[in-house]
N, C-alpha and C positions, 0 to 999 in steps of 0.2 A: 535310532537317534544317532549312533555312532556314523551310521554313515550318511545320514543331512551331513554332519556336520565333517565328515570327509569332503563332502560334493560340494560343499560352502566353499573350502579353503581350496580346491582343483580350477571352481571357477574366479574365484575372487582374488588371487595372489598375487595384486600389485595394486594396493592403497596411493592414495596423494598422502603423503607427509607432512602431517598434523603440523602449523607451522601456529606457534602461542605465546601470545602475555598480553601486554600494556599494549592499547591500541586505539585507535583515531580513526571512524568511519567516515565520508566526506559523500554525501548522497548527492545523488543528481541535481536534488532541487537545491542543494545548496546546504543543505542541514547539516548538524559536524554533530557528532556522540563520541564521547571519549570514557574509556571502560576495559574493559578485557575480553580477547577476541580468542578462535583458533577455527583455523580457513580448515574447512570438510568438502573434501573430496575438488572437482572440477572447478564449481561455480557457485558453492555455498560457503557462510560465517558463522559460525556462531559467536555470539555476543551477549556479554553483560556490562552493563555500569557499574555495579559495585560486584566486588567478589561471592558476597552471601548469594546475590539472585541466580535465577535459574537463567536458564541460554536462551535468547531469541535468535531463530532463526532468520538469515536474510540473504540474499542472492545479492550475487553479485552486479546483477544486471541494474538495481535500481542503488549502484554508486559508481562515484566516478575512480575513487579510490580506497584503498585500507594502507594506513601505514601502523607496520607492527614494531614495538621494542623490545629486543634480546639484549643479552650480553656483549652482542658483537655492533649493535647500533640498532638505527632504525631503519625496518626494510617496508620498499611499496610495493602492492599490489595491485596489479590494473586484469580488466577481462580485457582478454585482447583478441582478435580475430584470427585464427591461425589455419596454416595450411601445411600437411603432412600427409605424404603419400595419396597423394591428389584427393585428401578428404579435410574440408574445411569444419572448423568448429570453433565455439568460444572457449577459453581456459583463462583462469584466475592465474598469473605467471610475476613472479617477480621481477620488479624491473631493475636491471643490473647499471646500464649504461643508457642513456639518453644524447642522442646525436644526429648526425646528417645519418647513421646508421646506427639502429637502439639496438641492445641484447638484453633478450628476456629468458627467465629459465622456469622451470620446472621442477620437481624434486619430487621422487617417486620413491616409496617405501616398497623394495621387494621384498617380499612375506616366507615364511619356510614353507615348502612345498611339500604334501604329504607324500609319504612311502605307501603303496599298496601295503606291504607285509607289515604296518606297523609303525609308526614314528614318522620322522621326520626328513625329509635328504639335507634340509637347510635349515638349520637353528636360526644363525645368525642373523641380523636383521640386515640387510645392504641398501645402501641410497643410489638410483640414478639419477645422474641430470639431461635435462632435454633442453636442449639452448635452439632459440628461434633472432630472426635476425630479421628486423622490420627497416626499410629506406623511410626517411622523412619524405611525406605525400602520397604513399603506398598505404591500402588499406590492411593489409596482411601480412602475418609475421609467419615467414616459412621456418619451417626446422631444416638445421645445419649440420647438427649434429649433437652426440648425446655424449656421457662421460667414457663412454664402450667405444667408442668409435676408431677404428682402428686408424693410424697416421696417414698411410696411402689414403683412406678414402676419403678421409678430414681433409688433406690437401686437394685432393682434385674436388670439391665439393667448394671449397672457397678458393679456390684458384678462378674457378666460376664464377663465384657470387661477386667475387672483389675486381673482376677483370676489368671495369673502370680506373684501376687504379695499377698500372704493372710494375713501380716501384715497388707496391709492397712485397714485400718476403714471406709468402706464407706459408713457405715451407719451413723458416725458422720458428713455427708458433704448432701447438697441438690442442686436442679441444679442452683440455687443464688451464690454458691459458689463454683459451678465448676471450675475455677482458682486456690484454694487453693489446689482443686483434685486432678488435675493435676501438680501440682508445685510439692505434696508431696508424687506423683509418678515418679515424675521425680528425686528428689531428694532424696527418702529414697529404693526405689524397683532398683532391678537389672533387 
């Protein structure tokens, strides 16, 4: 038993980031359920209307959107098309920025990694972000870069993407402050 449950955590150790509360499903046909949600894994929700009931499951495929409420406001979720390392898929991504250029993110729970001898190497729980970057009339949101990304490669990565626009400064921006990238391609580039 001890070691399933080693071999569990070798292969499994990087969850989506259980993302929960108050929330507004908005289905394809148009149907709206409002209840309490927390997005599992890629492409799934679960969801109740009242807090007592049990979770129904539901893909993301048969809605248009989820908007969640935290503390910090209310965040959407859309399935979006993406393209990473020339392998395309759908992912459930929060939508940051909506523009002639959208940013959408990610958020990855990395898990502590077991020690052969014993324990653990990594207690602590760490978050990464995967930021994808969709043009208005393009069907797919490539990744750009993620929260690890080092500054040299972040620049030359959107030094690319942005090369429509060679005003912008994107050397002055890192992927911390990818928001402000995007805002100020949205608002000063043609």
């Amino acid at each position: 038993m001890k070691h399933t449950f080693i071999l569990f955590f070798l292969f499994v150790n990087v969850i989506s980031y259980g993302q929960k509360g108050e929330a507004m499903l908005y289905f394809n046909n148009g149907d709206i359920k409002i209840g309490y949600a927390v997005l599992k894994g890629a492409s799934d929700i679960n969801f109740k209307e009242e807090d007592s009931e049990k979770n129904k499951k539901y893909s993301f495929k048969d809605l248009e959107k989820v908007e969640l409420k935290n503390a910090f406001g209310i965040k959407t979720y859309r399935l979006i098309n993406t393209k990473k390392r020339n392998k395309i898929e759908l992912l459930a991504m929060e939508e940051v920025i909506v523009g002639k250029v959208s940013l959408y993110q990610k958020v990855n729970e990395i898990k502590a990694t077991p020690n052969p001898n014993g324990g653990f190497y990594n207690t602590k729980a760490r978050y990464e972000k995967f930021y994808f970057l969709k043009r208005d009339g393009e069907s797919l949101a490539v990744f750009c870069a993620s929260s690890k990304t080092s500054l040299a490669k972040f620049n030359k990565k959107m030094t690319e993407y942005f090369k429509d626009c060679p005003n912008l400064k994107v050397e002055n921006f890192s992927s911390k402050s990818m928001g402000s990238l995007v805002d100020s391609y949205n608002i000063y580039c043609d």
